[in-house]
Structures are given as structure tokens and as C-alpha cells.
N, C-alpha and C positions, 0 to 999 in steps of 0.2 A: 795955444795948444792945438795938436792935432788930432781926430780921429779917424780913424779909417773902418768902415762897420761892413760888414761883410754879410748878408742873406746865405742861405746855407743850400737848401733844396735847388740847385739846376743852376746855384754858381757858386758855391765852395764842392760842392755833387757834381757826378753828372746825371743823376734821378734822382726821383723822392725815396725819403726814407721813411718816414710814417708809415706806409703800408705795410712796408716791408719787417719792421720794428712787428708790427701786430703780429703777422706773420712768422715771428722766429720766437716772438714772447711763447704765442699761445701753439705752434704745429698748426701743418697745414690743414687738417682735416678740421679743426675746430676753427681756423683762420674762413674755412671757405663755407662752412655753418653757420659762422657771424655774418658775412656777408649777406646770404640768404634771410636772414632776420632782417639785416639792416636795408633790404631791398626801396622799402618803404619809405624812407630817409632819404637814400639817394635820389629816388623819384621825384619825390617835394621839391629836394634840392633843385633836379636838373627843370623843376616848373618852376624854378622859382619863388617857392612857398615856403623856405627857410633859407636861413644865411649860411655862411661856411662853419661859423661859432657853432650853431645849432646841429650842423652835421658831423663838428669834429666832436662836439660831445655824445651824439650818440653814438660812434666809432668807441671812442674814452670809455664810456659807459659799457658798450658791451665785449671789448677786450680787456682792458685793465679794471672794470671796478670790484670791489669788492677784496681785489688781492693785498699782499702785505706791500706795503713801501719799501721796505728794506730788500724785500725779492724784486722788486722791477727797478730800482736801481742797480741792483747784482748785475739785473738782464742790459740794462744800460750800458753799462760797462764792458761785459760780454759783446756788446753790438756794435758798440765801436771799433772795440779790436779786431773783431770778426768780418764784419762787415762796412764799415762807416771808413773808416781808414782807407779801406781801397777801391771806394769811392769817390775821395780827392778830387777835381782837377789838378792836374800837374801846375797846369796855367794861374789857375787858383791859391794853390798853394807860392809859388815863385812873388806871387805881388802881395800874399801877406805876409812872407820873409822879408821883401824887400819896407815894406810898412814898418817889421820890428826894426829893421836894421837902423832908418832916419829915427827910431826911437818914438814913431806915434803909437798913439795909444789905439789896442784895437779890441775890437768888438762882434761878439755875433747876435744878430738880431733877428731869429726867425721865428714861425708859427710853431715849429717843431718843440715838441718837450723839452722841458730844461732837464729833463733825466737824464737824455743823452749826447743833447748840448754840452751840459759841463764837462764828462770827461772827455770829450773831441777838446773840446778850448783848452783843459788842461795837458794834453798831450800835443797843442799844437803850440802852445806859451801863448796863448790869450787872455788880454786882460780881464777880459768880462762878457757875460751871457745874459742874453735878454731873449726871454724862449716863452712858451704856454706853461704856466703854471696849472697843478692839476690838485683839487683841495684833496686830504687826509685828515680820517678823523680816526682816533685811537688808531694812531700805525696801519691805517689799510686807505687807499684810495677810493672814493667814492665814484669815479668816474666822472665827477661835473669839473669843468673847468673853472678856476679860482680868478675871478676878475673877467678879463673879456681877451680871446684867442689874439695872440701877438703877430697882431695880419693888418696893412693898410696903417691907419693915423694912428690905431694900440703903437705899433713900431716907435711914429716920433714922440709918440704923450711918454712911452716906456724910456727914451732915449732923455727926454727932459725930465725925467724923475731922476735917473741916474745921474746925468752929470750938470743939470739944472738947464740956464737960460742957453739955447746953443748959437745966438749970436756972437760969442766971445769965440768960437770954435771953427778951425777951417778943418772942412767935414769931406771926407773920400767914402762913395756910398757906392757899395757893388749891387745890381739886382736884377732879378731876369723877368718880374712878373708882376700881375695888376696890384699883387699884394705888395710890392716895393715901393709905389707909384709915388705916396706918401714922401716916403725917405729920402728917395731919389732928388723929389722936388725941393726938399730943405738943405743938398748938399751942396757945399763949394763946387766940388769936382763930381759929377752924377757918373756912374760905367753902369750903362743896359746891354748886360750880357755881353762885355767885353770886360779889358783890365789895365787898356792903355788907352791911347788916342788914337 
């Protein structure tokens, strides 16, 4: 069996979408409000005083929590078509067509929400998404991350849940950053920010 697993952010993209996602959930004015809250957060962060987990959940926390699930899915959806879509790499996209074509199985595995993971995978015919799950409790999101942000070895632990032991598998891993590092290292064929040899 083959897989072919694909990172999303700066190589199925040509930028991040996270910010951007917060940014269209919530308007700008409240987008650039949170930020100034969240001043404190990025600070730790950039000393070193929390991890990426830690900063994506206070992001989570103060854009999404508290709202319905079924509205930030809607926004999901919305954001793909809107914006995610023309996003693309061209280059990107050409080497997971040619992926479906040999019939491998493929995959997205990034830090990014599986809110708007899924309908990109399903508008692109992917087999499967492997993203940040985010807990809800009675139909509203809480803003905490559910398990631990799908960044670094989350990637390969999340990859060996799904399809179990991955020695039986020759593995094509696209990545462009320290959070790929993981993935990269466990594939047959590793591409750091490319898509050929």
C-alpha cells in the first residue's frame, strides 16, 4: 500500500490559514481586539515560556470558544470556497492528482482544524484528514484543544492510529516546516518544500 500525506499550511497553501480563518470567522475589528488580548501569549510564546499547543489554544479560546459548532462548521465551509481554494499551490495540487491517479491513498495531516480540513479534502477527493481537533460540549466549542495540536510526532502517533503499524507502507510525505520534521523522517520518499526530485 501506498500513502501519500500531504501538510497543508506553505505546501498544499502558499500561506497560513489559521489566522486568516479567525479573521473571517470573527471581522476584522474583533479579529485585531483578540490579538491585543492575546498580546501576552505570543510574548511567553516568543520567550519560550509556552509551547505552540499552548498558544494555539489560547488563539481557539479566544476566537472560537463559547460559539455553536454547527456555525463554525457553516464558517468552514464558507472558508474554503471563499478563500482556501485559491490558496492552492498549482504545483501542489498537480502531485496529489497525480497520487490519485497511481491509486495511492492520500492524506492531510496538519496542525490546522479539521473544520476546514475536511471540506478542502472533500472537494479535493481525499481519502482522509488528520487535523487539531477542538472539544464541544452541548453543541458549542469550548476553545480547548481535544488531545494534543497535530504538529511534530502528534502527526506520526495520529498517522499510526489511522492506518496502524506504517512499516507495511511506502510513505510520500510533503512538508515545508519543523512541524513536518517528524513525518518527513518516517517516509519512504520525504519532499521538504518541493514535490519532485
Amino acid at each position: 500500500m501506498i500513502l501519500a500525506v500531504f501538510d497543508l499550511d506553505h505546501t498544499l497553501t502558499k500561506r497560513e490559514s489559521l489566522l486568516l480563518f479567525f479573521c473571517v470567522v470573527r471581522g476584522w475589528p474583533r479579529f485585531v481586539g483578540g490579538l491585543v488580548r492575546l498580546m501576552p501569549a505570543i510574548a511567553r510564546y516568543a520567550l519560550k515560556q509556552i509551547d505552540n499547543q499552548r498558544l494555539k489554544q489560547a488563539f481557539c479560546r479566544e476566537y472560537l470558544g463559547q460559539w455553536e459548532r454547527s456555525t463554525v462548521t457553516a464558517w468552514g465551509e464558507r472558508f474554503t470556497d471563499r478563500y482556501l481554494w485559491g490558496m492552492l499551490r498549482p504545483a501542489a495540487v498537480e502531485r496529489l492528482r497525480w497520487h490519485q491517479a497511481q491509486g495511492h491513498r492520500t492524506l492531510i495531516v496538519s496542525a490546522s482544524p479539521e473544520l476546514y480540513l475536511r471540506p478542502l479534502a472533500e472537494r479535493l477527493g481525499v481519502d482522509g484528514v488528520l487535523g487539531t481537533r477542538l472539544v464541544t460540549v452541548a453543541g458549542r466549542l469550548t476553545g480547548e484543544i481535544d488531545g494534543a495540536n497535530c504538529y511534530g510526532p502528534e502527526k506520526v502517533r495520529r498517522l499510526r492510529e489511522l492506518v496502524g503499524e506504517l512499516g507495511g507502507y511506502e510513505i510520500y510525505a510533503y512538508g515545508d516546516s519543523r512541524g513536518d520534521r517528524e513525518l518527513l523522517a518516517i517516509a519512504t520518499h520525504p519532499y521538504y518544500r518541493c514535490f519532485g526530485p
